[in-house]
N, C-alpha and C positions, 0 to 999 in steps of 0.2 A: 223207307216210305217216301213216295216221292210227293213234290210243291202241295200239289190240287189234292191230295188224299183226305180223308178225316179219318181220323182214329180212331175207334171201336169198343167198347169192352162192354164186360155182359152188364155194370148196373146200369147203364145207358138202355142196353136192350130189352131188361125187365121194365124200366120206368117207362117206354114206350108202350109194350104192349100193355100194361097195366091200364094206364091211360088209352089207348084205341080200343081193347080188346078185354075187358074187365073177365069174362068166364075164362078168359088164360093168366091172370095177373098172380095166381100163387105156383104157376108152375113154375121150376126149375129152367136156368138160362146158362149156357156152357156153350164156350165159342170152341170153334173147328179149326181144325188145322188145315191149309188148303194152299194152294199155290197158285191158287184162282188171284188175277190182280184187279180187277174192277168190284170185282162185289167182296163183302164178311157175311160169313155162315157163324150162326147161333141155333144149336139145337134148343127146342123151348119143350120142356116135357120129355116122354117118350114116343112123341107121336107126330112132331110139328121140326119145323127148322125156319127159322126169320131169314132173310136174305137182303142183307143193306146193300144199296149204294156205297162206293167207298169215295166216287167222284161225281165229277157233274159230266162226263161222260157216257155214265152208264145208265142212268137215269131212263134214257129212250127204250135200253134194254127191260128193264124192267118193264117199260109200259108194253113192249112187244111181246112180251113173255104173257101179262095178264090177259092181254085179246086171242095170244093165238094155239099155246099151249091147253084152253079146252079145248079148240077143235082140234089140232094137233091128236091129241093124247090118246083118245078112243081109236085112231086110224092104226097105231102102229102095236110091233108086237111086241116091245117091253114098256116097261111103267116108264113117264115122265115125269119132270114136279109137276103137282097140281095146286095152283094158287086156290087157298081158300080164306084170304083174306086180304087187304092193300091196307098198308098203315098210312097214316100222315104224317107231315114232320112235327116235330115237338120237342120240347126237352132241349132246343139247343141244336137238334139235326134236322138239317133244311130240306131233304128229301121225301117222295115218298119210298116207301121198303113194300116187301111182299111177307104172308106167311104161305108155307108149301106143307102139303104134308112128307113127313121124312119117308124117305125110299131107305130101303134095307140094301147092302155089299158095301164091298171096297175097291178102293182106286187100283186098277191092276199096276204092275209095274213095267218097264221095259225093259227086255232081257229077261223076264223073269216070270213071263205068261205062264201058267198051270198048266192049261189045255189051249195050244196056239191055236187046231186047226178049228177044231169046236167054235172058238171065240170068233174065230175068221169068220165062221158060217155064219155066227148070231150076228157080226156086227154086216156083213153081207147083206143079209136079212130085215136088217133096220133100214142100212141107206137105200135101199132098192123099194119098201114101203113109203117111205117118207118120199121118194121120188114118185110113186105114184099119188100120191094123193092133189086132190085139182089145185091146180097154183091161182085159181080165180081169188083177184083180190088181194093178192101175199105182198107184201113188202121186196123191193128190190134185194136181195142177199148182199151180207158188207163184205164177201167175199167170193160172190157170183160173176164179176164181172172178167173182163179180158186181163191175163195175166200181165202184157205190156203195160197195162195201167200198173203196175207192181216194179216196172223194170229202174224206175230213178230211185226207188228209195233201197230195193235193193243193192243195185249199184255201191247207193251207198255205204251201207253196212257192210259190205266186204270192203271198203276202201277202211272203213273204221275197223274192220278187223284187223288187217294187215297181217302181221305172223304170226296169229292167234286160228289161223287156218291155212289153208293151201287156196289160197290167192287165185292162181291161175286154174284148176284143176275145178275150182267153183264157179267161176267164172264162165267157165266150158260148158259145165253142166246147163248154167241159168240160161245160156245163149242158145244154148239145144233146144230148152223149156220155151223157149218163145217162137222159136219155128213150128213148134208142134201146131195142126192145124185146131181153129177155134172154133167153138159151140156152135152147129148152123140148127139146133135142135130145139125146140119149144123149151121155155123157161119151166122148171120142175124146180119144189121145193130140196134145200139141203141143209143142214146143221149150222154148217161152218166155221166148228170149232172142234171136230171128233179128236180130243186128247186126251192123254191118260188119265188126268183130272176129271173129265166129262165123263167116264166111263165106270160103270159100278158092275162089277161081276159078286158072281156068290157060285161056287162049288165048280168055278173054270166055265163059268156059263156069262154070258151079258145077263144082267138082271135091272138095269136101266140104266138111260142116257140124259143126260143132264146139263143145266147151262145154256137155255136156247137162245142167249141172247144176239146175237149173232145170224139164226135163223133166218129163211127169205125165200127167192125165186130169181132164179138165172142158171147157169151153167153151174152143176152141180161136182165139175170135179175136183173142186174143194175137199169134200167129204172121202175122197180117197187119201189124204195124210194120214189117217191112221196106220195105214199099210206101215209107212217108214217109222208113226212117232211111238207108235205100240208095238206091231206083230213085227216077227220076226221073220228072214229073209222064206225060211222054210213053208209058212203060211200065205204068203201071198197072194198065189196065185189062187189057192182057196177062196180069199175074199176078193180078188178080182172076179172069177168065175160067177160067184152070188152075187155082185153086184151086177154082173155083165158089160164091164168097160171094155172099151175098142182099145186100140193104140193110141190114135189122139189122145182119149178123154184120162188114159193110163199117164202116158208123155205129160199132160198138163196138171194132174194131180200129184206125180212127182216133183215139177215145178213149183205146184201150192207150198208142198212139204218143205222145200230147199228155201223157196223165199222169206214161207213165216221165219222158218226158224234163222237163218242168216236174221233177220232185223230184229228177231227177238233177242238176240245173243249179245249184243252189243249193250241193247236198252237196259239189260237184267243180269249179267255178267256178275255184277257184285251185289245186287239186289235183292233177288229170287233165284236160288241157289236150283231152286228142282226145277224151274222153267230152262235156264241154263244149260243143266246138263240133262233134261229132255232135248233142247235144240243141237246141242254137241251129238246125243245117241243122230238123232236124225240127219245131221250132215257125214257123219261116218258111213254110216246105215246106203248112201246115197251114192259117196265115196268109193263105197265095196264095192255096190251094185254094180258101177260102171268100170270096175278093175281099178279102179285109183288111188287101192288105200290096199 
């Protein structure tokens, strides 16, 4: 856990809702396993899931999430969270929290997709909706903008890897990702966190997408990491096809993939064991692609 975090546990999150929410104060409260780092999931019942703040970071997501996930939710074709209630802080926790009703699946895994090309179509399918829908009004994307805005802190994280990767061989790659030419296209809404964590299938289907907090309006090939952090090499071009990406927007969504995960690896290395080795699959994943591994 890192400085800024608070700690969580479920009689904290019964005594809240109890207090904000009295017709839910005798349900049942059982926290989630989750590799998520800014928010703690507590399912409340069978029917509900609380979703804390863990920092004072994420705080904004949450309020993004309660304005735009109604309108959001109806446009696309799998279920999202839907907020049906904002708590207050109390009890000792300074934030406010959301309740959602719970979405049914599980987190797929990587390597380990059930039905790759199916899943390629559905998730195809989602970012190609979600890019239609009118960006009037959206929130700038915390990952919509120009990848060189990206290029010093990644920099960094491979200098803090050192021979915990191939140095020079990523290096190549990321210097490729920034010639790829940039967005000259109308700002369209995108996720901007499409990872195996966000991703809920049921019977090798997508069965919904989650975590919008990140969500916005800019250049949306962000939403193309899943190619590397989930589907495997054999699917791709499936989910590229449904989405309809050029080579630019292809070039700079492999960029997205390479950068998160490069700065996530450093920060989470001994931290968050499944974010980790999500970012390792992804920089191998990358690696192959271009003969280098």
């Amino acid at each position: 856990m890192h400085a800024d975090e608070i700690d969580l546990d479920a009689p904290l999150v019964q005594r809240l809702v109890a207090g904000r929410f009295p017709q839910w104060a005798a349900l049942p409260v059982r926290r989630l396993t989750s590799s998520g780092t800014e928010n703690a999931m507590f399912r409340l019942g069978t029917g509900l899931v609380v979703r804390l703040p863990r920092r004072p970071g994420a705080v904004p997501d949450l309020t993004l999430e309660q304005h735009w996930l109604p309108r959001l939710g109806p446009l696309l074709p799998v279920p999202v969270p839907e907020p049906v209630g904002t708590g207050e802080p109390g009890e000792g926790y300074p934030w406010p929290w959301s309740v959602h009703r719970w979405l049914e699946g599980r987190n797929p895994v990587a390597g380990a997709v059930a039905e790759p090309e199916r899943l390629a179509g559905d998730l195809g399918a989602f970012v190609r909706a979600l890019r239609r829908i009118p960006p009037r009004d959206g929130p700038p994307g915390y990952r919509c903008g120009p990848l060189a805005e990206r290029d010093e802190p990644t920099r960094a994280a491979i200098a803090e890897l050192g021979g915990r990767t191939d140095t020079g061989a990523v290096t190549s790659l990321w210097e490729a990702a920034l010639r790829a030419p940039v967005h000259t296209g109308p700002p369209v809404w995108a996720h901007g966190d499409l990872s195996p964590g966000n991703v809920l299938v049921d019977g090798g289907r997508l069965s919904a997408v989650i975590d919008f907090g990140c969500a916005g309006v800019g250049d949306p090939a962000v939403d193309l990491i899943v190619a590397w952090n989930l589907l495997p090499a054999s699917a791709r071009d499936t989910f590229r096809a449904a989405v309809g990406a050029d080579d630019a927007e292809w070039a700079r969504g492999r960029g997205w993939a390479l950068s998160v995960s490069l700065i996530q690896l450093p920060y989470y290395w001994d931290t968050n064991p499944a974010l980790a080795e999500n970012s390792r699959h992804v920089v191998a994943e990358i690696l192959a692609e271009a003969g280098l591994r």
